[in-house]
N, CA, C and O atoms as a Maestro MAE file, in Angstrom:
{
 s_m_m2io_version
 :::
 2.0.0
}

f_m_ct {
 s_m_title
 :::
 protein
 m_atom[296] {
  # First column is atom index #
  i_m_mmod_type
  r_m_x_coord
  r_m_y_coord
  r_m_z_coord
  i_m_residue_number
  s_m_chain_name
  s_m_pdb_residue_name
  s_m_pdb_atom_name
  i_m_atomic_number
  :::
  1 25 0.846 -1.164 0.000 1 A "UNK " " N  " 7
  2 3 0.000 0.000 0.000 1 A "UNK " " CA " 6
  3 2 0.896 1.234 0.000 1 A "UNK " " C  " 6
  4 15 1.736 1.290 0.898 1 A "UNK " " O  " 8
  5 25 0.816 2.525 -1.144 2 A "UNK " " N  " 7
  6 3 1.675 3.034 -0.990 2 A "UNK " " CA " 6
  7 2 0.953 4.668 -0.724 2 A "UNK " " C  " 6
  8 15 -0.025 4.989 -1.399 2 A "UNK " " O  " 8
  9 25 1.418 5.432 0.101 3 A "UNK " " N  " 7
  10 3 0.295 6.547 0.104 3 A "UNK " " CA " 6
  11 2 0.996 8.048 -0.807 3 A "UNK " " C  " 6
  12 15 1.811 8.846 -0.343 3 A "UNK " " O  " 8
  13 25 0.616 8.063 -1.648 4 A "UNK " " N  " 7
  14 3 0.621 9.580 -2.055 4 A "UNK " " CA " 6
  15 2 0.666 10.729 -1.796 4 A "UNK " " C  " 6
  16 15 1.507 11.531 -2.202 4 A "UNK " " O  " 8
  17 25 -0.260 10.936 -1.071 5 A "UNK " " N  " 7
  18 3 -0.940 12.265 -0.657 5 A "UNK " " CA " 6
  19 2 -1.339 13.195 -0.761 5 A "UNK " " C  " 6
  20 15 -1.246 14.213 -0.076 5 A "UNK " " O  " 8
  21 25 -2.199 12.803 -2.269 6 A "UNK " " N  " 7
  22 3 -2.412 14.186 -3.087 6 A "UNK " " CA " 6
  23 2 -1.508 14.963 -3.611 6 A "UNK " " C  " 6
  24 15 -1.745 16.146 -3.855 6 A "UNK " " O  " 8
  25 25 -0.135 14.282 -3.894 7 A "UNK " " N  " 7
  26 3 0.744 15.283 -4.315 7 A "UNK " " CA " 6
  27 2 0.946 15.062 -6.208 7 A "UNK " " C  " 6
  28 15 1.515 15.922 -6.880 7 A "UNK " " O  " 8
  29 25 0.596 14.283 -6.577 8 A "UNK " " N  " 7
  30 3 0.677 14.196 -8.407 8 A "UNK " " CA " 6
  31 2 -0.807 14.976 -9.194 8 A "UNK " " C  " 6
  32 15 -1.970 15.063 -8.799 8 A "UNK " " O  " 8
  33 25 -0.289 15.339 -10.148 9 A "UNK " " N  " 7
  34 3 -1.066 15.201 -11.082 9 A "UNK " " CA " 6
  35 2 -1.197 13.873 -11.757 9 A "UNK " " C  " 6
  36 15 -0.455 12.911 -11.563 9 A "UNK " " O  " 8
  37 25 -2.516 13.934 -12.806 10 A "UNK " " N  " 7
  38 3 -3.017 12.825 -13.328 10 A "UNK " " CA " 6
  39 2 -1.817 12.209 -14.275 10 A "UNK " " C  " 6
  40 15 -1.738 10.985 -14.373 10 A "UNK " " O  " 8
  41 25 -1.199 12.768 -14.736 11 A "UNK " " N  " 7
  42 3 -0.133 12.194 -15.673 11 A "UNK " " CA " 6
  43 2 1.130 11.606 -14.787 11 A "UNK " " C  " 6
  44 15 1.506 10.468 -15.068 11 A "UNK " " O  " 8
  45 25 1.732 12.245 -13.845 12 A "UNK " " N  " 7
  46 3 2.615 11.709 -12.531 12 A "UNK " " CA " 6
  47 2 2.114 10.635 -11.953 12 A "UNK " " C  " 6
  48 15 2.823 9.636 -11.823 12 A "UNK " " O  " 8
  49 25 0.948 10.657 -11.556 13 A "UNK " " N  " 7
  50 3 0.406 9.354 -10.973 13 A "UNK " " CA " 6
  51 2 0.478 8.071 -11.788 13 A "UNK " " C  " 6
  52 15 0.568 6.891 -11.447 13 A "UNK " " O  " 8
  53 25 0.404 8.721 -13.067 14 A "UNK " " N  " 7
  54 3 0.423 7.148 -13.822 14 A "UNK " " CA " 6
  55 2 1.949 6.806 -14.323 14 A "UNK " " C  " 6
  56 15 2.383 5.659 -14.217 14 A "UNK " " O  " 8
  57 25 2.594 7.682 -14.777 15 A "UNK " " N  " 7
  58 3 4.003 7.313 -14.766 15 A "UNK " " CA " 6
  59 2 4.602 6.687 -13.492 15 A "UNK " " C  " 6
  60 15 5.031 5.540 -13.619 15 A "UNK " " O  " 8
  61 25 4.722 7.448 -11.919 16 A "UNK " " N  " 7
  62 3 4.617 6.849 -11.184 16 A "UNK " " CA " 6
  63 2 4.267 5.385 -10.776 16 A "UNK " " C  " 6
  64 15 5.044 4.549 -10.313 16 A "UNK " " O  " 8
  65 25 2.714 5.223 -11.088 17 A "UNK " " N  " 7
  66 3 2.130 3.891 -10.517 17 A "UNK " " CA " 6
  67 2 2.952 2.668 -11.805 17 A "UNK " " C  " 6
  68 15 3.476 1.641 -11.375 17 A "UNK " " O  " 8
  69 25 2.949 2.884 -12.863 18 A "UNK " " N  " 7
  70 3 3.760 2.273 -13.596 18 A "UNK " " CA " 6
  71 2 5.461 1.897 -13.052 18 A "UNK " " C  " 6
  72 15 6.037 0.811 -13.126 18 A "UNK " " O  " 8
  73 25 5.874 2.945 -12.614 19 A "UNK " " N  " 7
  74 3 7.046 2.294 -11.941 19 A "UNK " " CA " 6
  75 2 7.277 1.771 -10.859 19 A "UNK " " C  " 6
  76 15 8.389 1.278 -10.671 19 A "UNK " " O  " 8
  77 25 6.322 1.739 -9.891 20 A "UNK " " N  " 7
  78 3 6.100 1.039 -9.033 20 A "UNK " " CA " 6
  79 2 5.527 -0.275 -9.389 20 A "UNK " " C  " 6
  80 15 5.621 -1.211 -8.595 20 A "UNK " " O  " 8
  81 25 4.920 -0.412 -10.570 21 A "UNK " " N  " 7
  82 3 4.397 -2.030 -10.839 21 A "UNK " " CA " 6
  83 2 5.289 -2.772 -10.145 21 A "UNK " " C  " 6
  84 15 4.729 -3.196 -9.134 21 A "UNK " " O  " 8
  85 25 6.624 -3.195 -10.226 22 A "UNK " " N  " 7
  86 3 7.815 -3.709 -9.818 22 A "UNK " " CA " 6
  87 2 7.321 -4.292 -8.009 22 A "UNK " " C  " 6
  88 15 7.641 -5.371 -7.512 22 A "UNK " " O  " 8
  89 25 6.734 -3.517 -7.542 23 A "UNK " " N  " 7
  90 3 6.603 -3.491 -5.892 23 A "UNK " " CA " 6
  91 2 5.073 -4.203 -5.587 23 A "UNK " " C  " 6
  92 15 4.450 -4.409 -4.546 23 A "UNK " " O  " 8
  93 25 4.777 -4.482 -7.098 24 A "UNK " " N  " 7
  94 3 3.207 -5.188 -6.780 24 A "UNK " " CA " 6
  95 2 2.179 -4.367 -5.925 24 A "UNK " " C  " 6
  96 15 1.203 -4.998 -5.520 24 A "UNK " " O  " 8
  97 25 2.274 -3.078 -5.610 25 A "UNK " " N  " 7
  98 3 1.051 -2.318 -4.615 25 A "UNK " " CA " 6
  99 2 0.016 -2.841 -4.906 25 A "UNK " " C  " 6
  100 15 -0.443 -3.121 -6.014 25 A "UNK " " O  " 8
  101 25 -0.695 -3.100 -3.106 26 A "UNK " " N  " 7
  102 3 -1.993 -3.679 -3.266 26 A "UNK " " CA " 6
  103 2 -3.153 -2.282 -3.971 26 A "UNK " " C  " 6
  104 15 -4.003 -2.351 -4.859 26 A "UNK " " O  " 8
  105 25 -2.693 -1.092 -3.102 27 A "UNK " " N  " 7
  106 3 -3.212 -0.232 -4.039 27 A "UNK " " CA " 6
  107 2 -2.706 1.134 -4.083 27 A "UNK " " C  " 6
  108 15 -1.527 0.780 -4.089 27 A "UNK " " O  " 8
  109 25 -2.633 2.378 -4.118 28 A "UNK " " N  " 7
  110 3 -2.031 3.634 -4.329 28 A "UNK " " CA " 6
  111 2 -3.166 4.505 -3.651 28 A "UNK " " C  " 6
  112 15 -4.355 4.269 -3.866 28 A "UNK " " O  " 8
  113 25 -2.822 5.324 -2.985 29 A "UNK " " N  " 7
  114 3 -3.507 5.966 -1.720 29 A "UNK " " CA " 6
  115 2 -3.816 7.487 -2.884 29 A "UNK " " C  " 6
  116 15 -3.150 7.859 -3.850 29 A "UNK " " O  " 8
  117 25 -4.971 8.024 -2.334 30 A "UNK " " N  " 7
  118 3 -4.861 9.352 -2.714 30 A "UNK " " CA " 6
  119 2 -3.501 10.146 -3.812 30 A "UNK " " C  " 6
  120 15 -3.047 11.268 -3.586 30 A "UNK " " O  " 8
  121 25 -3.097 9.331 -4.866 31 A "UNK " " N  " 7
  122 3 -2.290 10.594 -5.605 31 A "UNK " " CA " 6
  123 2 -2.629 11.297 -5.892 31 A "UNK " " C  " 6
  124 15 -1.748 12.156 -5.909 31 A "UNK " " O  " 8
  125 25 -3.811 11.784 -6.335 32 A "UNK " " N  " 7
  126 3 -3.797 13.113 -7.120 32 A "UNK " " CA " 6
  127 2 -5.007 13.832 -6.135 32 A "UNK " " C  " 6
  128 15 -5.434 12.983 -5.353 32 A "UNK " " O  " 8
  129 25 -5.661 15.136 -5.961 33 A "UNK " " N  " 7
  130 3 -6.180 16.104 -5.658 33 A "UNK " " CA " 6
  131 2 -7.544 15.064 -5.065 33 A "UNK " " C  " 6
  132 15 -7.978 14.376 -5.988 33 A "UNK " " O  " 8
  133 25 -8.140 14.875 -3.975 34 A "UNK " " N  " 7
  134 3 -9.319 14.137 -3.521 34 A "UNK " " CA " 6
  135 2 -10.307 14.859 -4.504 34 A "UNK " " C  " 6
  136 15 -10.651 14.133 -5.437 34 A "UNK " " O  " 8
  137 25 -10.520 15.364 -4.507 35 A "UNK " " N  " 7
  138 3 -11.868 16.098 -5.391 35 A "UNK " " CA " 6
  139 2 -11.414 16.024 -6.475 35 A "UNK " " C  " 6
  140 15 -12.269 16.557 -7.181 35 A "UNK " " O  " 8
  141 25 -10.582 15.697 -7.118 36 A "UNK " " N  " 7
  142 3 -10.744 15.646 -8.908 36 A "UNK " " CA " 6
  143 2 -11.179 14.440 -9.098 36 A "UNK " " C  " 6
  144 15 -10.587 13.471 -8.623 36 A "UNK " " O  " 8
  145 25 -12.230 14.341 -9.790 37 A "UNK " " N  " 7
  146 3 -13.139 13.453 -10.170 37 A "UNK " " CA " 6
  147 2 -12.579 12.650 -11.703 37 A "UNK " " C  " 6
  148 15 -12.866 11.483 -11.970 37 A "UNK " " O  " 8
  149 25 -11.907 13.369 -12.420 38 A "UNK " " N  " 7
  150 3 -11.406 13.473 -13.317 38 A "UNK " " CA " 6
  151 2 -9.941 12.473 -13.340 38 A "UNK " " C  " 6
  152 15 -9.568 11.623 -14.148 38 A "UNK " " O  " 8
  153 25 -9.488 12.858 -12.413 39 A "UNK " " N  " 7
  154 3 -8.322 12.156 -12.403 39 A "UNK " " CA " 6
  155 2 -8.233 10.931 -11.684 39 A "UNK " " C  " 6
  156 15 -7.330 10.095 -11.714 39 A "UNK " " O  " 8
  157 25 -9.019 10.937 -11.203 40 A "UNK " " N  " 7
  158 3 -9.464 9.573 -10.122 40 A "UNK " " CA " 6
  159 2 -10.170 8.624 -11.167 40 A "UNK " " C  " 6
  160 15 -10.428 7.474 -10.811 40 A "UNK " " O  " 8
  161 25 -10.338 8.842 -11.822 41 A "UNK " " N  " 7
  162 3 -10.935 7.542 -12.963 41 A "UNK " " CA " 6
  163 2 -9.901 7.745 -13.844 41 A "UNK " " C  " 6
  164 15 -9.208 6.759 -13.592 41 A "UNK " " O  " 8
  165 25 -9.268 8.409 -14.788 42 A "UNK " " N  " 7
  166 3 -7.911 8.392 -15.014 42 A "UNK " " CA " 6
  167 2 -6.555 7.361 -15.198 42 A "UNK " " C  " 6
  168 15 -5.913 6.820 -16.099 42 A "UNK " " O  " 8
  169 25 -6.577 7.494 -13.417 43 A "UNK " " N  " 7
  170 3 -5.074 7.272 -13.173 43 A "UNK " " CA " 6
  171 2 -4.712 5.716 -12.700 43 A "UNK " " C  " 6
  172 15 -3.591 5.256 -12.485 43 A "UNK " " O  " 8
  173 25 -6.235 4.925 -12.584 44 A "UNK " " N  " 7
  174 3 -5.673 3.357 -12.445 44 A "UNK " " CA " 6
  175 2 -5.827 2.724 -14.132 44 A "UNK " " C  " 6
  176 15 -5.169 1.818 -14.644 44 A "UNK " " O  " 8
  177 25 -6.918 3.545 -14.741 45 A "UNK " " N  " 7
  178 3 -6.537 3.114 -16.417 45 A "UNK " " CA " 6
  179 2 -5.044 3.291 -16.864 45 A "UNK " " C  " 6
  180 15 -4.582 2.659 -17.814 45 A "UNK " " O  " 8
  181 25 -4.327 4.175 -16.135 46 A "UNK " " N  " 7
  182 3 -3.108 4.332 -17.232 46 A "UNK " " CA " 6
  183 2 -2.085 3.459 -15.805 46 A "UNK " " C  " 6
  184 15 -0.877 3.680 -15.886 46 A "UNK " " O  " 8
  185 25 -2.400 2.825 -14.970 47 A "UNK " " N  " 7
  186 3 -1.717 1.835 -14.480 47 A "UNK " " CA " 6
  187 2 -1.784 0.478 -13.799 47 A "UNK " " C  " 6
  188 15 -1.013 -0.228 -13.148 47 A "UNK " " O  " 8
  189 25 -2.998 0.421 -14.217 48 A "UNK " " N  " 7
  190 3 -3.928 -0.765 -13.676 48 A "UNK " " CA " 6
  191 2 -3.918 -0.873 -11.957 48 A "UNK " " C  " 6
  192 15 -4.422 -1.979 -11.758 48 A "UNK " " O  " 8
  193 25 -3.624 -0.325 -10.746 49 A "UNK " " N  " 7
  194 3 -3.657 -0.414 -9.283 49 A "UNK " " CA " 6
  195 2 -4.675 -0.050 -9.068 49 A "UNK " " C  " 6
  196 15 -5.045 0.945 -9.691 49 A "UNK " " O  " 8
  197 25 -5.693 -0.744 -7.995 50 A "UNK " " N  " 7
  198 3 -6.226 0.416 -7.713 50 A "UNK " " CA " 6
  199 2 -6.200 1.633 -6.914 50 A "UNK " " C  " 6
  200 15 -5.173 2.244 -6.618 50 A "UNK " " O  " 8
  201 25 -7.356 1.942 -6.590 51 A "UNK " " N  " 7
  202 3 -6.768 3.601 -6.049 51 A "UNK " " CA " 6
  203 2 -7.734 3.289 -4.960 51 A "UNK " " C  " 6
  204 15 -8.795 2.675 -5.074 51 A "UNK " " O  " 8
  205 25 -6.922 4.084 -3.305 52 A "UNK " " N  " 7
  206 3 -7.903 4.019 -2.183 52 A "UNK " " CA " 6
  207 2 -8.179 5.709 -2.347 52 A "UNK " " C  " 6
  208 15 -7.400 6.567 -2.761 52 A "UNK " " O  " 8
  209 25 -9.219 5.812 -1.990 53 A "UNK " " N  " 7
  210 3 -8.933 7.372 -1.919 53 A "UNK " " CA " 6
  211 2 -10.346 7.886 -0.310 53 A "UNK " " C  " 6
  212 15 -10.456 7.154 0.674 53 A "UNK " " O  " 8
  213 25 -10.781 8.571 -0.400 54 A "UNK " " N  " 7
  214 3 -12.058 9.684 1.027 54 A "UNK " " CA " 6
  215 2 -11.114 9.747 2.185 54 A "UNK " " C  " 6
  216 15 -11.526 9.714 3.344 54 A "UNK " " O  " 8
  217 25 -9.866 9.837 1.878 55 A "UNK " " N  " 7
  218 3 -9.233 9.935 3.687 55 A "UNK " " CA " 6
  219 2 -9.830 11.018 4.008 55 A "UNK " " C  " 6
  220 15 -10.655 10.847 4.906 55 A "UNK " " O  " 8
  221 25 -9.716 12.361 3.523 56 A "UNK " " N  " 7
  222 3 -9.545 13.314 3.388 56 A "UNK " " CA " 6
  223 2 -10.939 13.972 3.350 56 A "UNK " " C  " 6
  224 15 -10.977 15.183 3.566 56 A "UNK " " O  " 8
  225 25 -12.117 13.298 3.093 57 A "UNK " " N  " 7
  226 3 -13.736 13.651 3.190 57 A "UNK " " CA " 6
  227 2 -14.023 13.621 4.918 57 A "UNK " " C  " 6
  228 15 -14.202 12.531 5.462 57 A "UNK " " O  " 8
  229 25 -14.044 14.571 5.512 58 A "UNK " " N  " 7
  230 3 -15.069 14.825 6.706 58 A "UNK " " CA " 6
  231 2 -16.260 14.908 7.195 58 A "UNK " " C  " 6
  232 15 -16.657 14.671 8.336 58 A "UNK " " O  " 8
  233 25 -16.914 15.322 6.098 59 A "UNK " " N  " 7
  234 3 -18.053 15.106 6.027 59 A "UNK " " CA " 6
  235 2 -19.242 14.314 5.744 59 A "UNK " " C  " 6
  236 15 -19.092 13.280 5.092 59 A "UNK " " O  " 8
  237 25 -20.263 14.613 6.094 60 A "UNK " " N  " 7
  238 3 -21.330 13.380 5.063 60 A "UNK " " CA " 6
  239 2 -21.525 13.680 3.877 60 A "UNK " " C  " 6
  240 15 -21.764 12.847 3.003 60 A "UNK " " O  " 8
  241 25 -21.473 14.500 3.756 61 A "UNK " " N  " 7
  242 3 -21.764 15.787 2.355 61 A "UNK " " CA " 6
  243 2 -20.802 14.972 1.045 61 A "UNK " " C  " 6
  244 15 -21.190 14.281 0.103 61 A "UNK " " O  " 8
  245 25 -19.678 15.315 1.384 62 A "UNK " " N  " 7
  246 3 -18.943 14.357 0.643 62 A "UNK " " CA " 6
  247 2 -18.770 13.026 0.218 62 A "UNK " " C  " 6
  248 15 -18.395 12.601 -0.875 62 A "UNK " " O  " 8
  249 25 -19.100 12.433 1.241 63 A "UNK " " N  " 7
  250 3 -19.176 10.830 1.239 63 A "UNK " " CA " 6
  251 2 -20.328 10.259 0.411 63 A "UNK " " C  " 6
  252 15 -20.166 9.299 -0.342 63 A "UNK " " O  " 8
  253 25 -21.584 10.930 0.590 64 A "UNK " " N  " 7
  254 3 -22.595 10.835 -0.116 64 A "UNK " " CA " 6
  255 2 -22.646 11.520 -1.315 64 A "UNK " " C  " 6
  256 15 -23.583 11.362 -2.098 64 A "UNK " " O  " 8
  257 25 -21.690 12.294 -1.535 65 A "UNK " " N  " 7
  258 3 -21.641 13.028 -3.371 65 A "UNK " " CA " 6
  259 2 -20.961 11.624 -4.080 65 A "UNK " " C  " 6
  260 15 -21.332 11.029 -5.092 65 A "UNK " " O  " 8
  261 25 -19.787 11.318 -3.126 66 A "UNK " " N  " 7
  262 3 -19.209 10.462 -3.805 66 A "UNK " " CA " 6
  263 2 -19.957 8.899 -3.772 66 A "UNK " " C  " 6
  264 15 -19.797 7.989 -4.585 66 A "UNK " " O  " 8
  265 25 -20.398 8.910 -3.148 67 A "UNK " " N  " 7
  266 3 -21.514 7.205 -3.322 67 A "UNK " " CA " 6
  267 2 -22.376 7.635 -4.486 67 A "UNK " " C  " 6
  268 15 -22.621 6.887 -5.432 67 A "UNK " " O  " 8
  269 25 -22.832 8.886 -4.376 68 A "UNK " " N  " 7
  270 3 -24.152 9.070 -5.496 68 A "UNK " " CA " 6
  271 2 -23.718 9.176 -6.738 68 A "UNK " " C  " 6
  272 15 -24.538 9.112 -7.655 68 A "UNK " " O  " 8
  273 25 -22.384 9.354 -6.994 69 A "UNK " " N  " 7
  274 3 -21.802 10.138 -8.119 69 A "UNK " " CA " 6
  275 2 -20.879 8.627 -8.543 69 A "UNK " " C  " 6
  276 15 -19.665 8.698 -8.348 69 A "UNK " " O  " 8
  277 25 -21.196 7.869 -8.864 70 A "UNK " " N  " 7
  278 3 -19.887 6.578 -9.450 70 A "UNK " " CA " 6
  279 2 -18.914 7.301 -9.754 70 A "UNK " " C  " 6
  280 15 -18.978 7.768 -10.891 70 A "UNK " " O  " 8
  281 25 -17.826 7.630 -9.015 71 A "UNK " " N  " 7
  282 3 -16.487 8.305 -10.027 71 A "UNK " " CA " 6
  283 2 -16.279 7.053 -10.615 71 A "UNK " " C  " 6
  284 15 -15.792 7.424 -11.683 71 A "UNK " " O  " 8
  285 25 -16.305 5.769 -10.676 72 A "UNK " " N  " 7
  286 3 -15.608 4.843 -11.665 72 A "UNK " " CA " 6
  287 2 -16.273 5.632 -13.406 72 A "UNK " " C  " 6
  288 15 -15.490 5.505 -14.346 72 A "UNK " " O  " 8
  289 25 -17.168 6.118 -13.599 73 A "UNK " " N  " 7
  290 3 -18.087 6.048 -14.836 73 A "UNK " " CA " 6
  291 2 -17.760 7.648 -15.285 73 A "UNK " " C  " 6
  292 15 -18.113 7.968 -16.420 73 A "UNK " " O  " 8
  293 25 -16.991 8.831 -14.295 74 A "UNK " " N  " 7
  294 3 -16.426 9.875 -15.000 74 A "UNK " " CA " 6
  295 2 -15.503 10.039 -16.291 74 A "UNK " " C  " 6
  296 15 -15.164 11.161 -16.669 74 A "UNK " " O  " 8
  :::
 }
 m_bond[295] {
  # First column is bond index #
  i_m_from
  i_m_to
  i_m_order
  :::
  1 1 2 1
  2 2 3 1
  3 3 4 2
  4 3 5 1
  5 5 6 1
  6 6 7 1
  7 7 8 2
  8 7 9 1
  9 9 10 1
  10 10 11 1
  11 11 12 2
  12 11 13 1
  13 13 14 1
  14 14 15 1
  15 15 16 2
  16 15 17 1
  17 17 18 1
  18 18 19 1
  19 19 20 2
  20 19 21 1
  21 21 22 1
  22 22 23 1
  23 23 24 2
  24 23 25 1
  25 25 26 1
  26 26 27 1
  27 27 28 2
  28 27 29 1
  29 29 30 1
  30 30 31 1
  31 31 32 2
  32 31 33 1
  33 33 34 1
  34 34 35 1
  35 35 36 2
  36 35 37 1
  37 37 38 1
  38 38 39 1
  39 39 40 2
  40 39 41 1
  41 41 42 1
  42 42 43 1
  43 43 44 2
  44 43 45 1
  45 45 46 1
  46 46 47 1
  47 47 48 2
  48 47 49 1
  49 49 50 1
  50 50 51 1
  51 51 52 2
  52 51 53 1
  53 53 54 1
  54 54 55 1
  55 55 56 2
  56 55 57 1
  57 57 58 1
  58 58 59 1
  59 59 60 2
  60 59 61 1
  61 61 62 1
  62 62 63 1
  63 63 64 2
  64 63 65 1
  65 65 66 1
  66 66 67 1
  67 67 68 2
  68 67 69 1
  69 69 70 1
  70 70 71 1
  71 71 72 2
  72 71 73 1
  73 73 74 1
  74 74 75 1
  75 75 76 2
  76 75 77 1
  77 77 78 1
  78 78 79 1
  79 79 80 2
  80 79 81 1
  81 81 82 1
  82 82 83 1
  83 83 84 2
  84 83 85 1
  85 85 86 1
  86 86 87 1
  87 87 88 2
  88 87 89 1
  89 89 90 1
  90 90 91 1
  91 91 92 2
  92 91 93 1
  93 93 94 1
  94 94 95 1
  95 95 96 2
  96 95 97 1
  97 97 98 1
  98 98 99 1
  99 99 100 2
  100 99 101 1
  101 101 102 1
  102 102 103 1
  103 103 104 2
  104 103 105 1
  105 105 106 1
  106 106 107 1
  107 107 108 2
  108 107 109 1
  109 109 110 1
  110 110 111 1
  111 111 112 2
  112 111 113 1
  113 113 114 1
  114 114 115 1
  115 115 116 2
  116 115 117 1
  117 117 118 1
  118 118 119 1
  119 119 120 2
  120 119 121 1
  121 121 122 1
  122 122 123 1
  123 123 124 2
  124 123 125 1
  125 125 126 1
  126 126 127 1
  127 127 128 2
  128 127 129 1
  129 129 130 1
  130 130 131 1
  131 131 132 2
  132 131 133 1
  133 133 134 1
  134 134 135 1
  135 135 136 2
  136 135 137 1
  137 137 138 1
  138 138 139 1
  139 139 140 2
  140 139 141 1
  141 141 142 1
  142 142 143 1
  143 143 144 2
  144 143 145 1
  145 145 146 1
  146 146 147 1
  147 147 148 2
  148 147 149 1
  149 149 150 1
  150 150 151 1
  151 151 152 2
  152 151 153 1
  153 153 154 1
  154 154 155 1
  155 155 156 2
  156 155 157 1
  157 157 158 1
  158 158 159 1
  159 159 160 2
  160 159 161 1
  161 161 162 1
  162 162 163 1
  163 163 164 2
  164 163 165 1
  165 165 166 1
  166 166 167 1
  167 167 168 2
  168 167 169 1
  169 169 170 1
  170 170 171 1
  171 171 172 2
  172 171 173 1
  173 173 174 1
  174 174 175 1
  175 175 176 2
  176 175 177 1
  177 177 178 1
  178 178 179 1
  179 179 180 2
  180 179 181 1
  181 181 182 1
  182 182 183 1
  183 183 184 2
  184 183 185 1
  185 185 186 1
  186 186 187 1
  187 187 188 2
  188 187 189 1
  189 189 190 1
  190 190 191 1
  191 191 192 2
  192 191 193 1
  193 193 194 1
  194 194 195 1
  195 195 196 2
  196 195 197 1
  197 197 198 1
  198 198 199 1
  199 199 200 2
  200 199 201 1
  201 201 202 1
  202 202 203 1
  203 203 204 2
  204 203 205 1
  205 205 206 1
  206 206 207 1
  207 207 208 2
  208 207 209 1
  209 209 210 1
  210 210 211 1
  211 211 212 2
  212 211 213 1
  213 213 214 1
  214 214 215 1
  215 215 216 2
  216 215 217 1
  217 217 218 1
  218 218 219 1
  219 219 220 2
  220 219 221 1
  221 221 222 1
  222 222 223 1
  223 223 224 2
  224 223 225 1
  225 225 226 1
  226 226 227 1
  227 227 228 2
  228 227 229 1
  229 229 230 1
  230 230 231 1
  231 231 232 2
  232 231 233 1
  233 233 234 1
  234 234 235 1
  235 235 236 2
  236 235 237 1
  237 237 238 1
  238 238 239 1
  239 239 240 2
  240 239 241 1
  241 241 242 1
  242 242 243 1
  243 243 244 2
  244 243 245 1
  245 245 246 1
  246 246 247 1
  247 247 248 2
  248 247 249 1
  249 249 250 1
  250 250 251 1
  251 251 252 2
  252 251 253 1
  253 253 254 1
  254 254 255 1
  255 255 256 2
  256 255 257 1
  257 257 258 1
  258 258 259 1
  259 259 260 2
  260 259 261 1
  261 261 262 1
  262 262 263 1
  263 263 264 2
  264 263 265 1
  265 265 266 1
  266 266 267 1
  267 267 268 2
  268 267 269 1
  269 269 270 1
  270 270 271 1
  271 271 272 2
  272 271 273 1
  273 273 274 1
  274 274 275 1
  275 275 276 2
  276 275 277 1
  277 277 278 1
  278 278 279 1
  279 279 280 2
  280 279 281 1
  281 281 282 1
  282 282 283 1
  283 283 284 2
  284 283 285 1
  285 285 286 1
  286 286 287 1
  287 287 288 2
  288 287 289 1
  289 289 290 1
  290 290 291 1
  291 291 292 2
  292 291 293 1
  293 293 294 1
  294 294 295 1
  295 295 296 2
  :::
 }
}
């Protein structure tokens, strides 16, 4: 499990997660921005891991945008 921390963009994350293939990650923590919706569907296509990501949601507000909202289908 490797954690990120929101620090890549969508293109870093996947170059990245690609070079880490080597280390087998069960999955890649938050790389890129929690709220980009965009890049979170993205960035396990261009490296096949998956992605853990809501550390970072406090709220219900959020948790429930993101249940209601499939980011897999962005």
């Amino acid at each position: 499990m490797l954690d990120a921390n929101q620090k890549w963009t969508a293109g870093e994350a996947v170059r990245q997660g690609r070079m880490l293939t080597c280390f087998a990650p069960f999955w890649l923590e938050e790389p890129v921005l929690a709220d980009d919706r965009v890049a979170h569907a993205r960035v396990p296509a261009g490296h096949g891991h998956p992605l853990a990501a809501g550390v970072t949601m406090y709220t219900r507000y959020g948790r429930r945008d993101r249940c209601a909202n499939s980011w897999a289908g962005v």
